[in-house]
C-alpha positions, 0 to 999 in steps of 0.5 A: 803050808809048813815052815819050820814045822808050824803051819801058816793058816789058810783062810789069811793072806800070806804077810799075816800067817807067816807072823804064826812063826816064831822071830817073824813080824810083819817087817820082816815078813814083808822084806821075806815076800819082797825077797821071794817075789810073792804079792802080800795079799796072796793068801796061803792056799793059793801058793804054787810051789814054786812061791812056796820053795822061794819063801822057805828059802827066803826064811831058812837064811833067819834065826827063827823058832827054836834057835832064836828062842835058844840065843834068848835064853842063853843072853838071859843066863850070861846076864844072870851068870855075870850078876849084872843088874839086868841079871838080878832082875831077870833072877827075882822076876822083876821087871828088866827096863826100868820100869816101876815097882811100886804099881804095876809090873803084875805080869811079870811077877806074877801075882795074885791082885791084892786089895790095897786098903782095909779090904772091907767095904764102906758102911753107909751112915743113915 
């Protein structure tokens, strides 16, 4: 089965392969399965048709994949064209929410782990 040009997996049950989508978690696969009347437990290969057209008509209501990746990005640039803090942070790869700078934020900047101290290891004294 093929939604938005990604294929859900086979061998899982319905609820977990439409979370491949992107913009779809488990909530609103369940409320998706709860619209087009499918048991979450279903699993993909099992699908009629019939079940399988609800649930693409359930979905192309959303914003998902590459216009909600699209909307993301514009948010980002209207902050970073504003200069407004969350701007900035986002323009030197810092993080966002207010968390510490000091230690951690690795994923986020990038960066390669640097040892903290002398960088050499402890002589033992015999």
């Amino acid at each position: 089965m093929r939604i938005l040009g990604i294929t859900i997996p086979e061998e899982k049950r319905i609820e977990i392969g439409l979370t491949s989508v992107y913009g779809i978690g488990r909530v609103l696969a369940h409320e998706v399965l709860d619209v087009a009347k499918v048991p979450y437990g279903t699993k993909s290969k099992e699908l009629t048709d019939e079940e399988e057209n609800r649930i693409r008509k359930a979905i192309d209501a959303l914003k998902l994949e590459g216009d909600l990746r699209r909307d993301i990005a514009g948010n980002i640039k209207r902050l970073k064209d504003i200069k407004c803090y969350r701007g900035t942070r986002h323009m030197r790869h810092l993080p966002v929410r207010g968390q510490r700078t000091k230690t951690n934020s690795r994923t986020v900047r990038g960066n390669v782990r640097k040892t903290m101290g002398s960088g050499r290891r402890k002589v033992e004294k015999t």
